[in-house]
mmCIF file of the N, C-alpha and C atoms, coordinates in Angstrom:
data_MODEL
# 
_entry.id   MODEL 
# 
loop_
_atom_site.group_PDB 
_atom_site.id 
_atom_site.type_symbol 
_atom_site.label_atom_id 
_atom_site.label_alt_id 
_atom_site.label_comp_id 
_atom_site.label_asym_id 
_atom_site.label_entity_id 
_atom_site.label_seq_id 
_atom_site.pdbx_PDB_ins_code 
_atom_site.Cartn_x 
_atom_site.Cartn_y 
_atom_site.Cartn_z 
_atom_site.occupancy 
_atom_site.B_iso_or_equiv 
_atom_site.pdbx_formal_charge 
_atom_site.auth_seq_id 
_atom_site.auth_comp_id 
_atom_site.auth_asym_id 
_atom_site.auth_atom_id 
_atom_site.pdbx_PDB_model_num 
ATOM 1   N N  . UNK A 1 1  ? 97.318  153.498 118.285 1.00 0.00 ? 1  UNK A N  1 
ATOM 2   C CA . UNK A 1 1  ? 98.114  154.678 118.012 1.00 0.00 ? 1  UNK A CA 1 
ATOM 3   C C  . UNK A 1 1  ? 98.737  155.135 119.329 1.00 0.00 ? 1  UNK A C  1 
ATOM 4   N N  . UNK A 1 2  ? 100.016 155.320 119.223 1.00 0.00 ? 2  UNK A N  1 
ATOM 5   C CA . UNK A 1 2  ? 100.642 155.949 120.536 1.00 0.00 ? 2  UNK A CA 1 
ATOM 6   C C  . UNK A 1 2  ? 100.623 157.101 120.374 1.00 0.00 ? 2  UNK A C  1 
ATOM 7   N N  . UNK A 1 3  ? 100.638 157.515 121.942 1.00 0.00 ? 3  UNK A N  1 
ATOM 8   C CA . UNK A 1 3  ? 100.277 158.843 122.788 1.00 0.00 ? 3  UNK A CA 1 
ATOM 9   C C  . UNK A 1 3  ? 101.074 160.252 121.992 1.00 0.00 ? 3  UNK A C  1 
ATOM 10  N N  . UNK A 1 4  ? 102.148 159.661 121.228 1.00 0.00 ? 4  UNK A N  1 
ATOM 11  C CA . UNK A 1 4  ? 102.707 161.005 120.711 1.00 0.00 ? 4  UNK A CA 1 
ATOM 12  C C  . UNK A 1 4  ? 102.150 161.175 119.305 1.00 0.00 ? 4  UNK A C  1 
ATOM 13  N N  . UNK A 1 5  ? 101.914 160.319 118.876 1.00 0.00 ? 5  UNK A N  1 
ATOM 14  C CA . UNK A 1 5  ? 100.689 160.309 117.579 1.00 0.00 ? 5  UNK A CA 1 
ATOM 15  C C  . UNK A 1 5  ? 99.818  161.026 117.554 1.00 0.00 ? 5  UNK A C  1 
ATOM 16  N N  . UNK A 1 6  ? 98.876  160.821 118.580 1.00 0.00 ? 6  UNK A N  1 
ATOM 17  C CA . UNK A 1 6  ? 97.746  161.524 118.894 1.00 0.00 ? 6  UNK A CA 1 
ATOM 18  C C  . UNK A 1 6  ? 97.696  162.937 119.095 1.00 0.00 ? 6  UNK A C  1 
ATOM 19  N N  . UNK A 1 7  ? 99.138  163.122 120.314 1.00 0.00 ? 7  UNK A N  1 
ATOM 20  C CA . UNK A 1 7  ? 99.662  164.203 119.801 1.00 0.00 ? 7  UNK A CA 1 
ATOM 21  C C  . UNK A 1 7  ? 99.994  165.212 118.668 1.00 0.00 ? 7  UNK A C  1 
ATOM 22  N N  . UNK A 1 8  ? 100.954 164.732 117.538 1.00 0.00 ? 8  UNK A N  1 
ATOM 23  C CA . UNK A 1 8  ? 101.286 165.457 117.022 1.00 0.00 ? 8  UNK A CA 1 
ATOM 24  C C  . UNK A 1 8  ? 99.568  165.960 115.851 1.00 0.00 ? 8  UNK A C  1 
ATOM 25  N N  . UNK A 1 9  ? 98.130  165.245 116.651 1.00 0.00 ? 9  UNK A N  1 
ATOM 26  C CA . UNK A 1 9  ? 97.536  165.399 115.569 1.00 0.00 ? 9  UNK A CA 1 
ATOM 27  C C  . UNK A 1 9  ? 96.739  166.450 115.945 1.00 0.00 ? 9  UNK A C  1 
ATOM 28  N N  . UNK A 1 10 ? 96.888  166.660 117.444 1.00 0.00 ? 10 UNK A N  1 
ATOM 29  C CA . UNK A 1 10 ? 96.253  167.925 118.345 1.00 0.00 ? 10 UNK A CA 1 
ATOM 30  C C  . UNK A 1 10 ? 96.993  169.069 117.928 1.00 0.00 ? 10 UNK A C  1 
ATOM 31  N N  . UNK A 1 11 ? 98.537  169.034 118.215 1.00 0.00 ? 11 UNK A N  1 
ATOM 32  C CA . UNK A 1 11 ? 99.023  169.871 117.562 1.00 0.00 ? 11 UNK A CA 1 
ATOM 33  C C  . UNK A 1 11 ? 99.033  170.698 116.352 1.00 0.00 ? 11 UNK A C  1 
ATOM 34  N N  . UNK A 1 12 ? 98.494  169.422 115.572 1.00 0.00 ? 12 UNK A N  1 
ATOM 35  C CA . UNK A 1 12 ? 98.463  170.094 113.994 1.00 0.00 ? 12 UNK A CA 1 
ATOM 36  C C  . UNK A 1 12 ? 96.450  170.739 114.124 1.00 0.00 ? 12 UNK A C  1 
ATOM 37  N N  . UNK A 1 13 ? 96.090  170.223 114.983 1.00 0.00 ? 13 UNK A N  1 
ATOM 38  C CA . UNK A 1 13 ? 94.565  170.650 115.059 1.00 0.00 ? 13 UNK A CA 1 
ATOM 39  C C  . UNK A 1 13 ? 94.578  172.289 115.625 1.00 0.00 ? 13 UNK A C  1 
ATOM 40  N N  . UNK A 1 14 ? 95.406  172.450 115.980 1.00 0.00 ? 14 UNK A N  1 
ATOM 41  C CA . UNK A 1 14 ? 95.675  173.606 116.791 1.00 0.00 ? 14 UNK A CA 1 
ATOM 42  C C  . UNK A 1 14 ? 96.783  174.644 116.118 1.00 0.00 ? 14 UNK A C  1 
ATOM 43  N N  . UNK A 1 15 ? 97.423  174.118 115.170 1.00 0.00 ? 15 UNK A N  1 
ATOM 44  C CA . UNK A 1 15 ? 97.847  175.114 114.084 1.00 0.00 ? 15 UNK A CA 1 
ATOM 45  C C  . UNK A 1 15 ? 97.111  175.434 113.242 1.00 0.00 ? 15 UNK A C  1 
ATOM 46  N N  . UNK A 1 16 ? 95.839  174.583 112.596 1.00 0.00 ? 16 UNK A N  1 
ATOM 47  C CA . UNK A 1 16 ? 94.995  174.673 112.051 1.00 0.00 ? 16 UNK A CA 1 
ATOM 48  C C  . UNK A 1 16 ? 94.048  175.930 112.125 1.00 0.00 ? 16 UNK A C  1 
ATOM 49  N N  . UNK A 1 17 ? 93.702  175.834 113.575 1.00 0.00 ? 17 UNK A N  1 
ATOM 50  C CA . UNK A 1 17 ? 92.841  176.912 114.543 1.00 0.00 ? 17 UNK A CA 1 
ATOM 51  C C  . UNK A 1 17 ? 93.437  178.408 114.049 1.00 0.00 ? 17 UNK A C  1 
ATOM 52  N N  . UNK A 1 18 ? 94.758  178.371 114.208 1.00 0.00 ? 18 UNK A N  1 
ATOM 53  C CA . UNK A 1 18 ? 95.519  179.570 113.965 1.00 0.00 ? 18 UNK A CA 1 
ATOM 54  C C  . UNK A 1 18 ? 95.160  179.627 112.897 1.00 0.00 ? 18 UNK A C  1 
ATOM 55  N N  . UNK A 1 19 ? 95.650  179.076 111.757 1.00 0.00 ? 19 UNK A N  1 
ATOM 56  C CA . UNK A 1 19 ? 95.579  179.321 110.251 1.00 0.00 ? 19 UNK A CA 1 
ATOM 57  C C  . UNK A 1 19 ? 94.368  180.051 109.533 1.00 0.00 ? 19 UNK A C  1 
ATOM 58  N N  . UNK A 1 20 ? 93.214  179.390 110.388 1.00 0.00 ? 20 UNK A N  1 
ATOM 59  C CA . UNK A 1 20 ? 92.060  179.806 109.921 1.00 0.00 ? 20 UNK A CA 1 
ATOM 60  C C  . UNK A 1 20 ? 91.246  180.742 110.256 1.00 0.00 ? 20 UNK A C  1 
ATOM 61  N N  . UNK A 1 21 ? 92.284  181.192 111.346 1.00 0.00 ? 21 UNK A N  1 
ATOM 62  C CA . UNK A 1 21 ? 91.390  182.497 112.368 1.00 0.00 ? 21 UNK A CA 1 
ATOM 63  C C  . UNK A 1 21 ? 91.163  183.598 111.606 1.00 0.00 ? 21 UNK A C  1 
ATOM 64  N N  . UNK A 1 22 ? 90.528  184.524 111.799 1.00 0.00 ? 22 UNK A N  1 
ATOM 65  C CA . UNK A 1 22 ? 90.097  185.776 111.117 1.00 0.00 ? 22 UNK A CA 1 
ATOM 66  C C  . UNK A 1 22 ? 90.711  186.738 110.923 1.00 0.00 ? 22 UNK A C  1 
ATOM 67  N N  . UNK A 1 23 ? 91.937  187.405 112.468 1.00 0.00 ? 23 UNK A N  1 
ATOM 68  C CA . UNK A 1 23 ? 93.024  188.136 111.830 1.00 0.00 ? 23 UNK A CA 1 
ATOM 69  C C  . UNK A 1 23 ? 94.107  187.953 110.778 1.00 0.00 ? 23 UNK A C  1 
ATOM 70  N N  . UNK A 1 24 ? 94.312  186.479 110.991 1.00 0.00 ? 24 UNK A N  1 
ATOM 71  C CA . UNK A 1 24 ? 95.378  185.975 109.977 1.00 0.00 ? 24 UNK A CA 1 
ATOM 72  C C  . UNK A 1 24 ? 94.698  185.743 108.513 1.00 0.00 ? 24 UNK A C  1 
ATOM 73  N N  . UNK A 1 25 ? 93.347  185.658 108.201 1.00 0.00 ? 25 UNK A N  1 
ATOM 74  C CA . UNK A 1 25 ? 92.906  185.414 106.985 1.00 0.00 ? 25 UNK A CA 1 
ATOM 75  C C  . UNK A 1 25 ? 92.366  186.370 106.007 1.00 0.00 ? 25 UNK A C  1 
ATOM 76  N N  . UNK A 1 26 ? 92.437  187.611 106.899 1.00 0.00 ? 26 UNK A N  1 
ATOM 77  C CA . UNK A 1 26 ? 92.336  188.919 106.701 1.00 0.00 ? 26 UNK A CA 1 
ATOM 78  C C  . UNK A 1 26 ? 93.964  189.729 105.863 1.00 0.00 ? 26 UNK A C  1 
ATOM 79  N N  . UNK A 1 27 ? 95.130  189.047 106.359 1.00 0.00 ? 27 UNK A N  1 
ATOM 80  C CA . UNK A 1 27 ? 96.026  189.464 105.617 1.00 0.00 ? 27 UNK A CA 1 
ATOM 81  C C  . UNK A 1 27 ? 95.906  189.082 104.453 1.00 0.00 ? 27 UNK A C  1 
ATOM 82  N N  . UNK A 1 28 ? 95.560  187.925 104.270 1.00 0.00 ? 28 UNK A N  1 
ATOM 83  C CA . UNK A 1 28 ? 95.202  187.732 103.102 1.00 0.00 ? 28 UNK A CA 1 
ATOM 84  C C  . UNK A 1 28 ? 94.213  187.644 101.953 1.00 0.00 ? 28 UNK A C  1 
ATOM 85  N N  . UNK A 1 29 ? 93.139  188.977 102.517 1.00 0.00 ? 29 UNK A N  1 
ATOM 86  C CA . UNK A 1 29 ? 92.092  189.583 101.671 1.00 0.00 ? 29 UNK A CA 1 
ATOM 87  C C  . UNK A 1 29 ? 92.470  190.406 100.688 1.00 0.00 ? 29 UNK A C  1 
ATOM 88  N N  . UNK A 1 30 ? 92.990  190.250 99.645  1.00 0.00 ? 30 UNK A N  1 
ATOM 89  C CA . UNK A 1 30 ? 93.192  191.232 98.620  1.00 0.00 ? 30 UNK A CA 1 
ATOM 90  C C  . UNK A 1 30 ? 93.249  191.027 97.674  1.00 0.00 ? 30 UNK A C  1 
ATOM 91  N N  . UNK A 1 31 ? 92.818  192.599 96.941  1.00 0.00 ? 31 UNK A N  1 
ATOM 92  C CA . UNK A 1 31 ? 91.741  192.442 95.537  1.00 0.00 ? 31 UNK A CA 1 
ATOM 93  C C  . UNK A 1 31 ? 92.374  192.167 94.856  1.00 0.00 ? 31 UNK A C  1 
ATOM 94  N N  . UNK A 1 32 ? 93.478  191.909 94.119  1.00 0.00 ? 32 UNK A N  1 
ATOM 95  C CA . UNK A 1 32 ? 94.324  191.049 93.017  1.00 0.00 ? 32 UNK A CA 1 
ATOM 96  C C  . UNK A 1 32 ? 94.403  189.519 93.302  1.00 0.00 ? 32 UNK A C  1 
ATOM 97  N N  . UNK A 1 33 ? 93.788  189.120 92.132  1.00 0.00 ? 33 UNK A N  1 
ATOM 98  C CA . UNK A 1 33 ? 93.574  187.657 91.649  1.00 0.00 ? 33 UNK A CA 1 
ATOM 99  C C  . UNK A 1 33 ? 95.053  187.105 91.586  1.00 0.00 ? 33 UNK A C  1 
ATOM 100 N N  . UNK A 1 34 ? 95.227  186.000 91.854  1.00 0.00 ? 34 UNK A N  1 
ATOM 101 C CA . UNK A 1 34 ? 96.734  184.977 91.536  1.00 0.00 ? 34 UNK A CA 1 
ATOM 102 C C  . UNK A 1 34 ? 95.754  184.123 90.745  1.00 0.00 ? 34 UNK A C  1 
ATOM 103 N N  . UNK A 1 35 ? 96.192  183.867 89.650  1.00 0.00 ? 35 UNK A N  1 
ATOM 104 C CA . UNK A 1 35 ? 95.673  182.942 88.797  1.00 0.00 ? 35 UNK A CA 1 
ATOM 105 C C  . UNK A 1 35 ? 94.319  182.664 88.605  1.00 0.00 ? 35 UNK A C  1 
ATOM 106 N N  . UNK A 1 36 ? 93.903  184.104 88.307  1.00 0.00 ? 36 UNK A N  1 
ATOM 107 C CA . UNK A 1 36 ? 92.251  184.199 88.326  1.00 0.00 ? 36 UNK A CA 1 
ATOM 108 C C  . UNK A 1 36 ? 91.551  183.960 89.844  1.00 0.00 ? 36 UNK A C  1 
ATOM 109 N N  . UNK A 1 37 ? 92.594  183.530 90.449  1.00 0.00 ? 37 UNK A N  1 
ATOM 110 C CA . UNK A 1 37 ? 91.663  183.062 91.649  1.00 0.00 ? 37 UNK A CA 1 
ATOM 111 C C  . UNK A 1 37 ? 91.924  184.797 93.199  1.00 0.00 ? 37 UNK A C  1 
ATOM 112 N N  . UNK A 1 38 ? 91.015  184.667 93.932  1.00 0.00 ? 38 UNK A N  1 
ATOM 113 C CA . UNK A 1 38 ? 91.122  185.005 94.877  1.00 0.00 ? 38 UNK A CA 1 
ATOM 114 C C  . UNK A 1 38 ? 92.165  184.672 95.874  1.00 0.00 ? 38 UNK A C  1 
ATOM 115 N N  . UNK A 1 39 ? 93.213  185.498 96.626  1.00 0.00 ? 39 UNK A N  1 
ATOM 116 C CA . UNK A 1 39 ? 94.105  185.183 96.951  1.00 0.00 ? 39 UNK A CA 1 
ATOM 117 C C  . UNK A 1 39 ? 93.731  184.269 98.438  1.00 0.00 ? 39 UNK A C  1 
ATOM 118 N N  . UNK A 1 40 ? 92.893  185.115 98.671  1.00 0.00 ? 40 UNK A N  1 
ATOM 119 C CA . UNK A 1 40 ? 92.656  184.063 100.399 1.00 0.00 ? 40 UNK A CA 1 
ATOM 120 C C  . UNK A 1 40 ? 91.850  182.588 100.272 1.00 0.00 ? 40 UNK A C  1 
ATOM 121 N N  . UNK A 1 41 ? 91.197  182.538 98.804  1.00 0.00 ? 41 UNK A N  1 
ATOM 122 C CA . UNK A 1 41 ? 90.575  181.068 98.688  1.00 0.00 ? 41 UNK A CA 1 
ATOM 123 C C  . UNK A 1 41 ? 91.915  180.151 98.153  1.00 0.00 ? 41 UNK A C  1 
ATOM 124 N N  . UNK A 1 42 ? 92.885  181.113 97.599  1.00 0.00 ? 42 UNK A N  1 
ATOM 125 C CA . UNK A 1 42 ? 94.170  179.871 97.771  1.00 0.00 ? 42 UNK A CA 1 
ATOM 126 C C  . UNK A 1 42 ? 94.454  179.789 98.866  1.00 0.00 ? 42 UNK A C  1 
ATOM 127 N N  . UNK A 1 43 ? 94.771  180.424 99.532  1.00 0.00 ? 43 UNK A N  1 
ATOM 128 C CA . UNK A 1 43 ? 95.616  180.680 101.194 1.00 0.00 ? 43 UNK A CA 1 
ATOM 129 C C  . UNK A 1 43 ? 94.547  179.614 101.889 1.00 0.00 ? 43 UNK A C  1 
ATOM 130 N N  . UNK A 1 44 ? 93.174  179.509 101.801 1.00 0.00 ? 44 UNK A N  1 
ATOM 131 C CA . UNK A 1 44 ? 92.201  178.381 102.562 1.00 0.00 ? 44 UNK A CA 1 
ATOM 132 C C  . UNK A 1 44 ? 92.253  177.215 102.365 1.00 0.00 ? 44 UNK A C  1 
ATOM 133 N N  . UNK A 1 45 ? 92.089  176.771 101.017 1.00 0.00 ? 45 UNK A N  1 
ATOM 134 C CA . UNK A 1 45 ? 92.415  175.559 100.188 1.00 0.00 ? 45 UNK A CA 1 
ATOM 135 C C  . UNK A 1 45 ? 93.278  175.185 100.451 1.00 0.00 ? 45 UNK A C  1 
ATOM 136 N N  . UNK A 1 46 ? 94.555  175.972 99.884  1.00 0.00 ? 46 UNK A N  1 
ATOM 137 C CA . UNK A 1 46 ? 96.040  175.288 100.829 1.00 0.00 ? 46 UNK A CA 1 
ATOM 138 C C  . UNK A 1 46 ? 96.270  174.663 101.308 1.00 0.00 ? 46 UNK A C  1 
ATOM 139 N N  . UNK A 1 47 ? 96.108  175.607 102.915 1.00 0.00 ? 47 UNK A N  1 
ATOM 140 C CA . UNK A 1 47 ? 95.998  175.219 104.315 1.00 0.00 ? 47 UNK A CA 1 
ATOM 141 C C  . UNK A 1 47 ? 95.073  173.699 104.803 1.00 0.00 ? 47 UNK A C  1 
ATOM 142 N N  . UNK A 1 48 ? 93.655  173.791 103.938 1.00 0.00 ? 48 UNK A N  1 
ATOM 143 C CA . UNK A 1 48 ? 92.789  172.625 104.530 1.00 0.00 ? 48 UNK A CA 1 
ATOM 144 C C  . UNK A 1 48 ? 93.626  171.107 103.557 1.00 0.00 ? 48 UNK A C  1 
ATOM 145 N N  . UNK A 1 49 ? 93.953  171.762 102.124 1.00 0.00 ? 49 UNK A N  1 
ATOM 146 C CA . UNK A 1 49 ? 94.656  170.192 102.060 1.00 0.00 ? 49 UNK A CA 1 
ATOM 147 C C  . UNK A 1 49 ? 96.062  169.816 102.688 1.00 0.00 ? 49 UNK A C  1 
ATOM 148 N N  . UNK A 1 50 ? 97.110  171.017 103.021 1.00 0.00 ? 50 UNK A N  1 
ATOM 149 C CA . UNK A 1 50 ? 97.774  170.716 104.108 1.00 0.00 ? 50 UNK A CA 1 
ATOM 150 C C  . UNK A 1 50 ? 97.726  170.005 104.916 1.00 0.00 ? 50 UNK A C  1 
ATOM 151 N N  . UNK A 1 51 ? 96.727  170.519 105.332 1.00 0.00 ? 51 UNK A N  1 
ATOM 152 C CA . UNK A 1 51 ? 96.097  169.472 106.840 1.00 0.00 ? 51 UNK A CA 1 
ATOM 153 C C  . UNK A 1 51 ? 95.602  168.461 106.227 1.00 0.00 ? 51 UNK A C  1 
ATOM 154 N N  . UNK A 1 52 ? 94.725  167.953 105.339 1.00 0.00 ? 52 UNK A N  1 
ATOM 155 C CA . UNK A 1 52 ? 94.378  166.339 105.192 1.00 0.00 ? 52 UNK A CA 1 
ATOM 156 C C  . UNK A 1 52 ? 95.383  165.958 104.567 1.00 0.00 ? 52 UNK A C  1 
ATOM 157 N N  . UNK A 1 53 ? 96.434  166.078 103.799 1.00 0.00 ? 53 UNK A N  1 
ATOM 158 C CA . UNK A 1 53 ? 97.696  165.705 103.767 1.00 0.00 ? 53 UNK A CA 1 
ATOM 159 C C  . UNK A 1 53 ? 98.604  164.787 104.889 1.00 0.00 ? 53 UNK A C  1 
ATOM 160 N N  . UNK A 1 54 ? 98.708  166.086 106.056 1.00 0.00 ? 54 UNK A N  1 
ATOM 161 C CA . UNK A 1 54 ? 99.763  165.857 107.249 1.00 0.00 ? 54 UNK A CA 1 
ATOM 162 C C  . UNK A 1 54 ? 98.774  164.898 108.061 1.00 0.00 ? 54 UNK A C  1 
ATOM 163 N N  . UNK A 1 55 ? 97.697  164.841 107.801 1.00 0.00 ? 55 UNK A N  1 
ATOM 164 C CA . UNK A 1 55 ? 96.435  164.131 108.906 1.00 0.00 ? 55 UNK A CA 1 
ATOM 165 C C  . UNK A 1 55 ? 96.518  162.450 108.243 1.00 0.00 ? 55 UNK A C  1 
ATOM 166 N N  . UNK A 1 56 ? 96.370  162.501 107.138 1.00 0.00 ? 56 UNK A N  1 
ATOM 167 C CA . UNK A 1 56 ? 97.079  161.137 106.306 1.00 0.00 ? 56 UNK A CA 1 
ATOM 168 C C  . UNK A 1 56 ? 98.138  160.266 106.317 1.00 0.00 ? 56 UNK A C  1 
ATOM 169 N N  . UNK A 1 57 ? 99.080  161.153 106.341 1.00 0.00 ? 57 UNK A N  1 
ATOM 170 C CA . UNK A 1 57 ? 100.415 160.743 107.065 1.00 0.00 ? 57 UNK A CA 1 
ATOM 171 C C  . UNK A 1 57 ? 100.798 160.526 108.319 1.00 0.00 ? 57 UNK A C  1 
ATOM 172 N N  . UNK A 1 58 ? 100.573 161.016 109.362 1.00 0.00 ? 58 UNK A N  1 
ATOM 173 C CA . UNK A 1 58 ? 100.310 160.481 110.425 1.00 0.00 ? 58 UNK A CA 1 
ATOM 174 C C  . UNK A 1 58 ? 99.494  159.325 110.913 1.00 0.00 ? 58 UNK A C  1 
ATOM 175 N N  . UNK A 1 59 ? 97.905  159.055 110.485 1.00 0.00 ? 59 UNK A N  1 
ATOM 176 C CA . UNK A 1 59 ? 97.551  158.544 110.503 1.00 0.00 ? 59 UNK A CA 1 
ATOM 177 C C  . UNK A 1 59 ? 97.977  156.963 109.738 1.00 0.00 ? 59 UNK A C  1 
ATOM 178 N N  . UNK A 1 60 ? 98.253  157.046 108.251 1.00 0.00 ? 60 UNK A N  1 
ATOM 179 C CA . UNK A 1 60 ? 98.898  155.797 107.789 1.00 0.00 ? 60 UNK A CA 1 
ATOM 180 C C  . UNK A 1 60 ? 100.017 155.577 108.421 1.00 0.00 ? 60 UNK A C  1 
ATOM 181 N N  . UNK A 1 61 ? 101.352 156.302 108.718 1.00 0.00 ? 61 UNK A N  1 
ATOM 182 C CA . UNK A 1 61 ? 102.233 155.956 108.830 1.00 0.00 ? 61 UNK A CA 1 
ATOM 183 C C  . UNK A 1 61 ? 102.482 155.349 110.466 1.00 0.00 ? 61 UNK A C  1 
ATOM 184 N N  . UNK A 1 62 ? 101.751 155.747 111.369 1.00 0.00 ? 62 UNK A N  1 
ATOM 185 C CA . UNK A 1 62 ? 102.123 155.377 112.882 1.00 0.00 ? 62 UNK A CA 1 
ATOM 186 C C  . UNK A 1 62 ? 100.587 154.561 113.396 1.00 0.00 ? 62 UNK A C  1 
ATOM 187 N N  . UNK A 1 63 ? 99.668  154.300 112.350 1.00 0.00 ? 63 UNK A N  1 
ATOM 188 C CA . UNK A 1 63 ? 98.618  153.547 112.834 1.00 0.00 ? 63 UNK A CA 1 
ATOM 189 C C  . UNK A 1 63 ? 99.165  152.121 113.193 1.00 0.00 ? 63 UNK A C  1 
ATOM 190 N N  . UNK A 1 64 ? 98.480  151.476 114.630 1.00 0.00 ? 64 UNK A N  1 
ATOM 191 C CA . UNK A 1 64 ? 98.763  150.376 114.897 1.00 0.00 ? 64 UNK A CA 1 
ATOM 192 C C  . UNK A 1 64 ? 98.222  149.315 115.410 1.00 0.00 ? 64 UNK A C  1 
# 
């Protein structure tokens, strides 16, 4: 895997960090359900298959 690969996977490790931090997951504590569900366990879920998504793609597509 080249060096900008690896890269873009730190990068996304480190948007991740953000995503999941506590002030930002806090906006999205609130008491109305979206589709029965809790709004910040969508906003988590999301985000983590986001990331094994974009972590997939990188990985298949520039592995070498």
């Amino acid at each position: 895997m080249k060096k900008r690969h690896e890269q873009k996977l730190v990068i996304l490790s480190m948007l991740m960090l953000l995503a999941l931090n506590l002030p930002l997951l806090l906006l999205f504590d609130s008491s109305k359900p979206f589709l029965g569900f809790p709004v910040i366990y969508i906003y988590v879920f999301s985000a983590w298959l986001f990331s094994i998504g974009t972590t997939y793609l990188i990985i298949k597509r520039y592995y070498e």
